[in-house]
C-alpha positions as CSV (number, residue, x, y, z in Angstrom):
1,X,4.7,-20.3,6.0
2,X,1.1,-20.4,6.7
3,X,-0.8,-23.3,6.9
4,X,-4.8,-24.6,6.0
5,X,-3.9,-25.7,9.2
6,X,-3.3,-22.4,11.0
7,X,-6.2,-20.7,8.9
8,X,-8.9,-22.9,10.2
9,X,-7.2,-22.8,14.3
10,X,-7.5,-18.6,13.6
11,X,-11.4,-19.0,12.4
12,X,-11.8,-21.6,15.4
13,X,-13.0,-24.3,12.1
14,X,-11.9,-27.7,11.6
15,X,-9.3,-28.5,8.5
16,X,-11.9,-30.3,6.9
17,X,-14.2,-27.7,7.2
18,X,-12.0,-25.1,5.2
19,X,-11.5,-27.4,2.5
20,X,-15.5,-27.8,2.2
21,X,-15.1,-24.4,0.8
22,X,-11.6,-24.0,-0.6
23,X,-9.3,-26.2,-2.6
24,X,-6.3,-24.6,-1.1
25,X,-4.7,-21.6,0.7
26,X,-3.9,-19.9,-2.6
27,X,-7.4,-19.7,-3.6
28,X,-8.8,-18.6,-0.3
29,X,-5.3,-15.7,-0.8
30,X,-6.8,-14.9,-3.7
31,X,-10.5,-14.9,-2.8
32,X,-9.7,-12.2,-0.1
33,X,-7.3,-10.1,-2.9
34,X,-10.1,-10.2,-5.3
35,X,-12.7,-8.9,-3.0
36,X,-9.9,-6.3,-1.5
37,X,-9.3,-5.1,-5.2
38,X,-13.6,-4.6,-5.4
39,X,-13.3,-2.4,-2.8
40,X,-10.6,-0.6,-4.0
41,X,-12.6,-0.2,-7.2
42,X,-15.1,1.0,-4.7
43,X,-12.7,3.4,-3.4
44,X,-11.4,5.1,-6.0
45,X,-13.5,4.9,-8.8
46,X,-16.3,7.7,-7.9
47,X,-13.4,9.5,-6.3
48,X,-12.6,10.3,-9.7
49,X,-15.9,10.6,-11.0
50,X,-17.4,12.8,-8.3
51,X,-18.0,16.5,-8.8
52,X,-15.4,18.9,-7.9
53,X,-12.2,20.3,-9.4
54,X,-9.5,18.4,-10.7
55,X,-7.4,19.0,-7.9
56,X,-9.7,17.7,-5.5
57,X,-10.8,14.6,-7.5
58,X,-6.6,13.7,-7.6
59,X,-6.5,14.2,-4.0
60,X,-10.0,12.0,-3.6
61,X,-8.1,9.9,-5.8
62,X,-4.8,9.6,-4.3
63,X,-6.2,9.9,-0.5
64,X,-8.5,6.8,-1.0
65,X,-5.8,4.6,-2.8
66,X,-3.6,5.3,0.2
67,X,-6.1,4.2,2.6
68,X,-7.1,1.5,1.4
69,X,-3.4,0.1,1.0
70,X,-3.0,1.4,4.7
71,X,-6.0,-0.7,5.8
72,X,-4.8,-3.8,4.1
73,X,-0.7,-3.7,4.3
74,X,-1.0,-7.0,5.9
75,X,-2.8,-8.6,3.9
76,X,-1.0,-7.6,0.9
77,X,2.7,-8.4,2.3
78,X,1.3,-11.8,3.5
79,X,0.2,-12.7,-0.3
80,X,3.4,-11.2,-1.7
81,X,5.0,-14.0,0.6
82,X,2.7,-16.9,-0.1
83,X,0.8,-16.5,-3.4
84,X,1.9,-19.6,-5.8
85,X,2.9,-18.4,-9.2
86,X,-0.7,-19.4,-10.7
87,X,-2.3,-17.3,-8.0
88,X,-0.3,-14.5,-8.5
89,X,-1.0,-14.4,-12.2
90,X,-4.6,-14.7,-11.8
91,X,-4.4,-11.4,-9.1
92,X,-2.3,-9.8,-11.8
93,X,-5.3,-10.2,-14.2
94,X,-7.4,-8.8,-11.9
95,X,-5.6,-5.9,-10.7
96,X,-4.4,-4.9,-14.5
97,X,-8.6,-4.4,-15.0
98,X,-8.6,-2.0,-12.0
99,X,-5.5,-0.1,-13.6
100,X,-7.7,-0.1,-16.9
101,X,-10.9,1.1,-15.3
102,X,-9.0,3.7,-13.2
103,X,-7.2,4.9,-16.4
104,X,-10.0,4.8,-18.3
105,X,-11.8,7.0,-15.8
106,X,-9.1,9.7,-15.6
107,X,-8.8,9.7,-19.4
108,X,-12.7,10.9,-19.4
109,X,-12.1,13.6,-17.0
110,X,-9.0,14.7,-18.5
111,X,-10.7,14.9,-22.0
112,X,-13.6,17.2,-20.6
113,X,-11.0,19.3,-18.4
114,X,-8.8,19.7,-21.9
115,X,-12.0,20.6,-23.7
116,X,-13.1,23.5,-21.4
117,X,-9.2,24.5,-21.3
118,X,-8.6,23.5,-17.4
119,X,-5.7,21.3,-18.3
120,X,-3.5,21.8,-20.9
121,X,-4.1,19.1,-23.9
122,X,-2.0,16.0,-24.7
123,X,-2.0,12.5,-25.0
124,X,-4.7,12.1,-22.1
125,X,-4.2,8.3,-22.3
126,X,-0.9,8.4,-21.3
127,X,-1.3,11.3,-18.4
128,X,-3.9,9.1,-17.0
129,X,-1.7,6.4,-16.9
130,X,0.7,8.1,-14.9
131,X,-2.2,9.2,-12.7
132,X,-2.9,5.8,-12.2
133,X,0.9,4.7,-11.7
134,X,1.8,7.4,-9.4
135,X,-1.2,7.0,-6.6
136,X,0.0,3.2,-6.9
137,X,3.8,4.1,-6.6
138,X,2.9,6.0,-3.5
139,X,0.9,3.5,-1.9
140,X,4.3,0.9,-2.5
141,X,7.0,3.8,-1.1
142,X,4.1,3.4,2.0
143,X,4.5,0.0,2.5
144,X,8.7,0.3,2.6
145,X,8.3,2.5,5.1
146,X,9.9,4.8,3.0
147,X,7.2,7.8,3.2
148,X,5.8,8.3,6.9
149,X,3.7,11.8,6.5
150,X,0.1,11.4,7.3
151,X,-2.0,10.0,4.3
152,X,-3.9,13.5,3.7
153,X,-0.1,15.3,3.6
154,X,0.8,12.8,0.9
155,X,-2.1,13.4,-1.0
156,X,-2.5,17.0,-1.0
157,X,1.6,17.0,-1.8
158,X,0.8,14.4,-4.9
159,X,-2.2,16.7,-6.1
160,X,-0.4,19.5,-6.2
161,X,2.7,18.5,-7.9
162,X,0.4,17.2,-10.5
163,X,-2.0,19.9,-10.9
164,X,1.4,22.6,-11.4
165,X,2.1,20.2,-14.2
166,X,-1.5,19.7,-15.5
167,X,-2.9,23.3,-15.2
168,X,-3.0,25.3,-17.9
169,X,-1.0,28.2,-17.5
């Protein structure tokens, strides 16, 4: 139930003033998810590309998704709550490119690490994706409350179980 009202008392602004510079609460919501999901993209992004093993980049991978949903867990349970349906759809949009880019990305390295026989091969697309959907599954079970071991714990646990299923044998 936040107001324009309570945002500008919080940044010590007039009402009028916010509204110089947004048309509503929902797009000044979704201005703050869109630069959150940039530095996400920040985050994770050259955590996969970065040299090292496989393990490690899943770890990089994992450990940064998990901080960054730490960091922000208010901010993304307050626009769960009070995005607007158009809002919501546009921040959909937005966070199905990450997904993309951070599938994409994987699918790369997963190519090159089938190639020189570090993974076994298979429909890398699709093992990316999971990639992808498990580091964001995590970060959710997180925000539930329903996984309370340190971040690094989680993501060495997370690498691991995927690299047993990854590795070739």
């Amino acid at each position: 139930d936040t107001t324009v009202d309570d945002i500008a008392r919080a940044a010590h602004v007039a009402k009028g003033t916010v509204y110089l510079y947004y048309r509503s609460k929902d797009e000044i919501l979704r201005q703050l998810l869109e630069s959150d999901l940039a530095e996400l993209r920040g985050a994770t992004l050259p955590a996969i590309a970065d040299a090292g093993s496989f393990e490690d980049r899943m770890r990089r991978y994992v450990t940064a998704t998990l901080e960054f949903f730490e960091r922000k867990r208010d901010l993304i349970e307050h626009c769960q709550l009070e995005l607007g349906p158009d809002a919501r759809r546009k921040v959909k949009v937005i966070l199905g490119q990450l997904y993309r880019e951070q599938t994409e990305a994987w699918t790369q390295v997963l190519r090159y690490a089938a190639a020189d026989g570090t993974v076994s091969a298979g429909d890398v697309e699709g093992i990316a994706a999971h990639l992808v959907g498990m580091a964001r599954g995590l970060a959710l079970q997180r925000l539930a409350g329903w996984c309370q071991d340190p971040i690094d714990v989680c993501a060495t646990r997370a690498s691991g179980l995927l690299w047993k299923g990854l590795a070739t044998r």
